[in-house]
Phi, psi and omega in degrees: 000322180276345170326283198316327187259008145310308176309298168300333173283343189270013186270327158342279196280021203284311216296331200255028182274096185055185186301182171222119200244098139002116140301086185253150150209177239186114161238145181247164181314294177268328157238164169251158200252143145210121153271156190257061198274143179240151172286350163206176243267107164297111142305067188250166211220089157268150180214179205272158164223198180256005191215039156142220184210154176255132143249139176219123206291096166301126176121214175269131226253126174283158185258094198260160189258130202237015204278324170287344190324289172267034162252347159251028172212166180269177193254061221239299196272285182288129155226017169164153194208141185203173201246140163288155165253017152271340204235297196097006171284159165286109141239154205250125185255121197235141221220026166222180158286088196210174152225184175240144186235158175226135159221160138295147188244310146274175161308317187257027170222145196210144187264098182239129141291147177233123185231158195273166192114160156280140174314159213270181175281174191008035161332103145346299213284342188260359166298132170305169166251019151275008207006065167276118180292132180268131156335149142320128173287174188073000221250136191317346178267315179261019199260176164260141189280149181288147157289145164306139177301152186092332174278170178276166174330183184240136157273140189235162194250103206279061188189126175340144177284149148293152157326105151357120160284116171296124195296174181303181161261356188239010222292304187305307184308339186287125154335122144347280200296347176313153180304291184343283164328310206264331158324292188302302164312318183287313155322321163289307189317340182281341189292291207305302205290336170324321192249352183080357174301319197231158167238165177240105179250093189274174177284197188246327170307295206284342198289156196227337175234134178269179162259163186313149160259194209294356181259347152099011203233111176296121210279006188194156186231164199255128165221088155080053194268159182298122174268119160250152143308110166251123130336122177287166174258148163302148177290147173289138168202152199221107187291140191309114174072053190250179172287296178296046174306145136335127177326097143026302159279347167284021199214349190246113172285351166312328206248012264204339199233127197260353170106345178316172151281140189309328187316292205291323199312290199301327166305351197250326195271346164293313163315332179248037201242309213216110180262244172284120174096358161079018201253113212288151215246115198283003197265268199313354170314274189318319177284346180307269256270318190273335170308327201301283200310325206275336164257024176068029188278061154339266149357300180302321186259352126315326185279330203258343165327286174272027149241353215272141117354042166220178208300167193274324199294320134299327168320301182286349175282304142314317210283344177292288166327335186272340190280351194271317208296325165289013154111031182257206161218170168218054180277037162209044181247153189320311204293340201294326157341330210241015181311302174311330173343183160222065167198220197289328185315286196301336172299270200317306188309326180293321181308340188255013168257195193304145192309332182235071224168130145251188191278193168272173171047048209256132171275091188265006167277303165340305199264300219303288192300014175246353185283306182317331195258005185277188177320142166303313185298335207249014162283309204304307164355282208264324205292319220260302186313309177321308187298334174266000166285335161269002178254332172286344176252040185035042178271021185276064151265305198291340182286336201275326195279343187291319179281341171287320184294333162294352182251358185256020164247296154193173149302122184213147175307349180301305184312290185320296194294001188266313185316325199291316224263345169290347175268002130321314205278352196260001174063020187232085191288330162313301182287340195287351210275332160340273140334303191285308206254010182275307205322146194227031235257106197273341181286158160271345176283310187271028145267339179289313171337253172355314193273313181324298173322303181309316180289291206303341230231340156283328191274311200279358174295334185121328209273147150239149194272137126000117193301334208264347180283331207276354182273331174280332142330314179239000160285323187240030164284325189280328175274329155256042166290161221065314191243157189336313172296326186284323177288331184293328190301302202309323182336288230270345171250023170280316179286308218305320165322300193289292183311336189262010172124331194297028208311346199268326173290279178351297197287323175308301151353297196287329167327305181264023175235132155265295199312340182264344212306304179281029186241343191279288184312306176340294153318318221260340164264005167254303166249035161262156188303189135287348159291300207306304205296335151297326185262354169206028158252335179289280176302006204292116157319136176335305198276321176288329157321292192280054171229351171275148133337128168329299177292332179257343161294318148334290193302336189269347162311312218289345181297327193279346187301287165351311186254043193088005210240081200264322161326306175289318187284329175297316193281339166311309203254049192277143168081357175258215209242135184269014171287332188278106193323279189324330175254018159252303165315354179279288173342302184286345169258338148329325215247335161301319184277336108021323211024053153275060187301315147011260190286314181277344163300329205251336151324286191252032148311133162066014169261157168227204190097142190297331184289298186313286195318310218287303209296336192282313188321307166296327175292328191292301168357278202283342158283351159094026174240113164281324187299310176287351184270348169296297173321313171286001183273160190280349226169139167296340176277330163295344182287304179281355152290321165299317185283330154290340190279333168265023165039046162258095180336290187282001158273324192289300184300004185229014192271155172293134132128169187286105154219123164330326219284311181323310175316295158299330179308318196299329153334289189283028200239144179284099169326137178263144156294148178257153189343301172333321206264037153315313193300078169359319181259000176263301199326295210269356159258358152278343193256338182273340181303309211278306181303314185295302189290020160258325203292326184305314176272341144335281169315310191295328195284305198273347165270004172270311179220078166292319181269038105339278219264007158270300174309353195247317191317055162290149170301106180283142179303162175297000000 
């Protein structure tokens, strides 16, 4: 009893226990990140503990919020941190072969990494804080013995080890059942897991200690509970639209809240966890478990999971839920199961599978009405990821009602980026571009959200980004690099690179991403210069061509063609299909600039069409039978045209109809003099008469089609 009301004045006095220091964290590829925000400049001290590390704070032990933590990061390196509540230190419990580096980064601000590897020599940070040097973790002296697959987690014990106990002189001799004895086992036991040498996997009667709740303050200490072996239960698993769904309230977080403030509920469920003999009560267990989830304590209700009573079939049931309400999935957890439910089941299930996915068989009349009743915080929470899992299965009716239920919680950015992006999937990038650039969004992640959308959403539009978006582009592709988001970012500043000219920055980037490659050239054939397709399309290797698309490999052909270059524009569309009208007039026009008459007959065998007539014309041109290339034209103008190019005067000038070009040919035909020009002076007034009416028909002709008669101008074959 006086235990407990220790427990209860500090839970009391928690809010107001010292200053309060921000917690941020962060993963990278090789560490994980916590930044520290302090309200001023910290005297701080890390030091080794045998299972990770504490830090601590000279002065009045700040209170830190810790709530965010493991929502940006997996529980891989760090796998739990809690403030002690005797001390007020931090401590970091680490679940790898790793170490720590500590800095300020600001005055008031201090960085400790956790990086993989053994620690550099004489490290500080690996000192005890008796500054004894400690094993490397992970190390044969520090590891933790491995689990069997399948089992839960080891409950480890958050608290300085006691002193080895010198055992009795009488020890062997001693009653099983002596206090004594049971006093020394516990005590040794506490030491192995204190060092990770031993786990304690207690029973659900005897457990005694929980994990922290949202004040980080342990609701209980382990003093002297009985240790059993236990066995994990198999996952629960219930096939999609069977009868046998999980009970209806076991899945609905609606009913889960008596209307209290989260304080007194939780102050009340504590008070009712451990009755007699210190032994956890399993009806208050439960009910512990469903306030946690239903005000969204993931973590608080997972630590309690897993000491608690309760049946495993619930258990698993839950323990999935506390991993979605922290941002996660369980696609391979009791819920994924529950698609089919006609209740809260199918809602959760869909939330456990994977982020850009729903399950099969997913009863979506189900998840919409279990979505509407649930709490508002945990609609604003939960609602955005879900509206994008239907809009990646091209559902947006359902993704749009997901979203009115979310603004019918309040307005929130969340609500806005789901709103951005139905008007993405609605074709309408103007309002959606809108919308993207309204958001106002104080978390970093989802302003890092937003701007991707907002960029990606520029990039297909055509559009280049703003020197000040692209520099915030690559600022917080680099500040989330390691995680999912940090890869769409990097994604997303490989094209941005390539549309604003840089192609050259860009491919570098892309050297160690395959996955943008093909997407880079998209970008690099819709909007790159005519520099960037000379400096990394003309030379791109056999293997970097067949990472484009068909269709944009075409397209970067149809560029190069343009710009004189039918070599280069042949090997983009080498090897693709050779049935495909458009890309065999693509050939064929290749074949032309070739001066290859050939080469475009054998191209537009059996094509027809206005491009096919003009291109066979030109082959005959250029194979030097004009008369047939006159014949093969579509149209009389295409006719005179074959005949200028084969520069027979005299079928031109005598061809039908008003063309310059018949004008000019006439021109080039040897004049007869008329009778009249005996005279000398009708001679030389006929000859300035004829020199004026050539200079006429001259102008008209190059002002009727100049780059006509520049481009036509070819080499004729022998």
């Amino acid at each position: 009893m006086i235990r407990w009301l220790v427990v209860a004045l500090a839970l009391l006095a928690w809010p107001a226990w010292g200053q309060t220091a921000r917690v941020q964290s962060g993963e990278h590829a090789d560490f994980t990140r916590l930044a520290l925000i302090f309200p001023a400049a910290p005297d701080w001290r890390l030091t080794r503990t045998a299972g990770g590390y504490v830090l601590s704070v000279k002065g009045a032990a700040p209170a830190y919020r810790l709530d965010d933590v493991f929502r940006r990061i997996p529980r891989t390196r760090l796998t739990a941190i809690w403030a002690d509540p005797a001390t007020g230190d931090l401590r970091l419990e680490v679940g790898c072969a790793c170490h720590a580096t500590a800095f300020a980064f600001r005055p008031e601000t201090l960085v400790i990494d956790l990086r993989d590897g053994p620690p550099p020599p004489d490290s500080p940070f690996e000192l005890a804080e008796t500054g004894v040097a400690l094993p490397p973790l992970g190390s044969v002296a520090a590891r933790p013995r491995a689990r069997p697959p399948g089992s839960d987690a080891p409950t480890r014990l958050p608290f300085p080890a006691p002193p080895a106990p010198a055992l009795p002189a009488d020890f062997a001799s001693r009653s099983i059942d002596s206090a004594a004895m049971r006093r020394s086992l516990v005590e040794a036991l506490g030491i192995g897991a204190t060092a990770g040498l031993v786990e304690l996997d207690l029973t659900a009667d005897d457990a005694a200690r929980f994990a922290p709740l949202p004040g980080e303050l342990p609701l209980a200490v382990l003093d002297g509970p009985r240790i059993d072996l236990r066995l994990g239960d198999a996952p629960a698993r219930v096939e999609p639209g069977r009868a046998d769904c999980p009970a209806p309230e076991l899945t609905d977080p609606s009913g889960w809240s008596d209307g209290r403030p989260a304080a007194q509920q939780l102050a009340d469920v504590n008070r009712a966890l451990v009755g007699e003999f210190d032994r956890i009560d399993p009806a208050a267990a439960e009910r512990g478990v469903r306030v946690l989830l239903h005000f969204g304590f993931g973590a608080e209700a997972a630590g309690l999971l897993r000491v608690a009573p309760v049946p495993a079939a619930r258990r698993q049931l839950w323990d999935g839920m506390a991993r979605i309400v922290d941002g996660g999935t369980d696609p391979d957890g009791a819920l994924i199961a529950l698609a089919g439910c006609d209740d809260a089941g199918a809602l959760w299930a869909a939330l456990a599978a994977p982020a850009d996915r729903l399950p099969r068989g997913l009863n979506r009349t189900a998840v919409l009405r279990s979505f509407s009743a649930l709490p508002p915080h945990l609609r604003r929470s939960l609602g955005p990821g879900l509206a994008d899992r239907f809009l990646a299965a091209g559902d947006a009716p359902a993704a749009t009602a997901l979203n009115e239920a979310i603004m019918r919680a309040g307005p929130t950015p969340e609500a806005q980026l789901v709103s951005a992006r139905l008007r993405i999937a609605e074709d309408r990038p103007e309002a959606a571009a809108a919308e993207l650039a309204a958001i106002e969004a104080p978390e970093d992640d989802l302003a890092a959200a937003a701007l991707a959308d907002l960029v990606e959403l520029q990039l297909a539009q055509g559009l280049v980004l703003q020197a000040a978006d692209l520099l915030d582009l690559q600022s917080r592709a680099r500040e989330y690099r390691g995680t999912p988001l940090g890869e769409r970012l990097a994604r997303i500043e490989v094209l941005a690179l390539a549309a604003a000219g840089d192609a050259a920055g860009a491919f570098r980037l892309a050297a160690a991403m395959p996955a943008v490659r093909p997407d880079l050239w998209q970008v690099l054939a819709r909007q790159g210069t005519d520099d960037d397709l000379l400096t990394q399309a003309v030379p791109a290797p056999p293997e970097a061509v067949a990472e484009a698309t068909p269709p944009v490999r075409q397209s970067l052909a149809g560029r190069l063609l343009r710009l004189g270059m039918p070599e280069a524009a042949l090997r983009w569309v080498a090897g693709l299909d050779t049935a495909d009208e458009d890309l065999r007039l693509l050939r064929a026009r290749a074949a032309a600039q070739m001066n290859d008459g050939r080469g475009i007959l054998e191209q537009i065998a059996g094509l027809t069409g206005p491009e096919a007539a003009a291109l066979r014309v030109q082959a005959l041109t250029l194979l030097g039978d004009p008369a047939a290339a006159a014949l093969a034209a579509a149209d009389p103008q295409s006719a005179r045209r074959a005949l200028w190019q084969a520069r027979d005067w005299a079928a031109l000038a005598s061809a039908a109809g008003d063309d310059p070009r018949a004008e000019a040919a006439r021109l080039a035909l040897p004049n007869q003099p008329p009778a009249d020009m005996a005279e000398p002076l009708a001679s030389a007034r006929a000859l300035v008469t004829e020199s004026a009416s050539a200079r006429v028909r001259l102008r008209d002709l190059l002002t009727a089609e100049p780059e006509t008669l520049v481009t036509e101008q070819q080499p004729l074959a022998p």
